[in-house]
C-alpha positions as CSV (number, residue, x, y, z in Angstrom):
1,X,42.5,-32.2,-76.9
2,X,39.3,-32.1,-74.8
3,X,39.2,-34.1,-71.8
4,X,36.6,-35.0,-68.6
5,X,37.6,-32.0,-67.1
6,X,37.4,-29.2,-70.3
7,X,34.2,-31.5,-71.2
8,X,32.4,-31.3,-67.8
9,X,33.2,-27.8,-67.4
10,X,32.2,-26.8,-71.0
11,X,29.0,-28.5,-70.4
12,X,27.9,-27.2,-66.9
13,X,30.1,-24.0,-66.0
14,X,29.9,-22.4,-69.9
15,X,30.8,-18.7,-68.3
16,X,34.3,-20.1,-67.4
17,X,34.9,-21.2,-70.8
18,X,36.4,-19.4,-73.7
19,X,35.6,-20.8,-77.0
20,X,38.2,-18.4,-78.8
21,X,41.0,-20.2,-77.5
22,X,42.2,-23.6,-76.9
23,X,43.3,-24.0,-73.3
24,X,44.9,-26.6,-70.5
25,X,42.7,-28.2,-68.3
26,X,45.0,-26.3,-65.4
27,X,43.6,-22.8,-67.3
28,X,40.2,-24.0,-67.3
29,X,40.4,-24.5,-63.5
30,X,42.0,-21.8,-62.8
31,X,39.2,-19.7,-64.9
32,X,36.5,-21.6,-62.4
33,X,38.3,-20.7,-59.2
34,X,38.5,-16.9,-60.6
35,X,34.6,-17.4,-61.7
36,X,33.9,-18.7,-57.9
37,X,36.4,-16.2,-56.1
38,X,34.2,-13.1,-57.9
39,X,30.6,-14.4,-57.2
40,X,31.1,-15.8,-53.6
41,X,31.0,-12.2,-52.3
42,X,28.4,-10.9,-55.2
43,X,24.5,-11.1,-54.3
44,X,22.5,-14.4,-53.7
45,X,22.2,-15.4,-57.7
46,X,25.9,-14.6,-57.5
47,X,26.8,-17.0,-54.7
48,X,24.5,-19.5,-56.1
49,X,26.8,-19.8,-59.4
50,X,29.5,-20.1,-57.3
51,X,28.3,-23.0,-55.3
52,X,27.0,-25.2,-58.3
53,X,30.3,-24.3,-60.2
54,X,31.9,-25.5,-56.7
55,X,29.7,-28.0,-56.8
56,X,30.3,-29.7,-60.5
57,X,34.3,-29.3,-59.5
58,X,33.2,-31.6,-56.4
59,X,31.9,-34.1,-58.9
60,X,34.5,-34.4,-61.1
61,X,36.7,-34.6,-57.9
62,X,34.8,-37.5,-56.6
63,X,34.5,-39.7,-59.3
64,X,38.1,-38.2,-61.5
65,X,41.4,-40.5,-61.3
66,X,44.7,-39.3,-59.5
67,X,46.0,-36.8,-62.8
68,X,42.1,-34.8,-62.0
69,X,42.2,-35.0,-58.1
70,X,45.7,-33.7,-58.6
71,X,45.1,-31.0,-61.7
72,X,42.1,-29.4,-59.3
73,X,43.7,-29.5,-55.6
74,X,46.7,-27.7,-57.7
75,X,44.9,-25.5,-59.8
76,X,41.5,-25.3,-58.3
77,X,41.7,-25.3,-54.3
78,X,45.2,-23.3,-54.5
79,X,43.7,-20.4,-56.1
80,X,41.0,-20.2,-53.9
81,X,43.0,-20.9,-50.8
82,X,45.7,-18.0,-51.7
83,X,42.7,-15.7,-51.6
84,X,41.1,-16.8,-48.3
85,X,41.2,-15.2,-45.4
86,X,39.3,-15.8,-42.1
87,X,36.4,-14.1,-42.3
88,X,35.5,-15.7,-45.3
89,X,36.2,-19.0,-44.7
90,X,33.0,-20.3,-42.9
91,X,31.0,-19.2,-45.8
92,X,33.3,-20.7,-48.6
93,X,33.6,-23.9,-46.6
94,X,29.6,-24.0,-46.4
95,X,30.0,-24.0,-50.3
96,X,32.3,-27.0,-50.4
97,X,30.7,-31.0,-51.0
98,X,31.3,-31.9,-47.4
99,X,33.7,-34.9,-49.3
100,X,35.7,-32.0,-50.2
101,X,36.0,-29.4,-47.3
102,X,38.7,-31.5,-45.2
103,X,40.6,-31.3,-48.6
104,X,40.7,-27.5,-48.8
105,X,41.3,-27.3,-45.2
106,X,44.6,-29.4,-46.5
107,X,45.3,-27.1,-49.1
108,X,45.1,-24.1,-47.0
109,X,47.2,-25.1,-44.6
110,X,49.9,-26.4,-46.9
111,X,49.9,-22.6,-48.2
């Protein structure tokens, strides 16, 4: 069953989607946090993917009811947060919708 988040993400994100098999929303964002975790530290075409997929998450965010807000702080920001460290952190933040950064902050310090 395709929903906001498989839709949105199918639409604007295509390299984090796998058209051979049928998949959760929670896999979906857990493919776009593993998409943005490998480009944030690749070159500047690299880093821009990462940001507009960071970005579209930010949308969805913004305007999703309480199941997406949940489904991407647990999926999403988790599996970005468990792979943070501090010297990264300014530059992944800079990434972030600025609606969105006190929310990772959140998630990172929950973990």
């Amino acid at each position: 069953m395709e929903n906001k988040i498989i839709s949105t993400v199918k639409a604007w994100i295509p390299g984090c989607f796998h058209d051979d098999k049928e998949e959760s929303e929670y896999e979906i964002l857990q493919h776009v946090a593993e998409y943005c975790l490998m480009n944030f530290d690749g070159s500047d075409e690299d880093q821009k993917l990462a940001k507009e997929a960071v970005h579209v998450i930010g949308i969805l965010y913004g305007g999703g009811s309480l199941h997406i807000k949940n489904a991407i702080e647990n999926e999403f920001l988790e599996r970005l947060a468990t792979s943070e460290s501090p010297a990264s952190l300014r530059n992944h933040l800079a990434c972030f919708p600025k609606e969105m950064r006190s929310i990772y902050m959140k998630t990172i310090l929950e973990n």
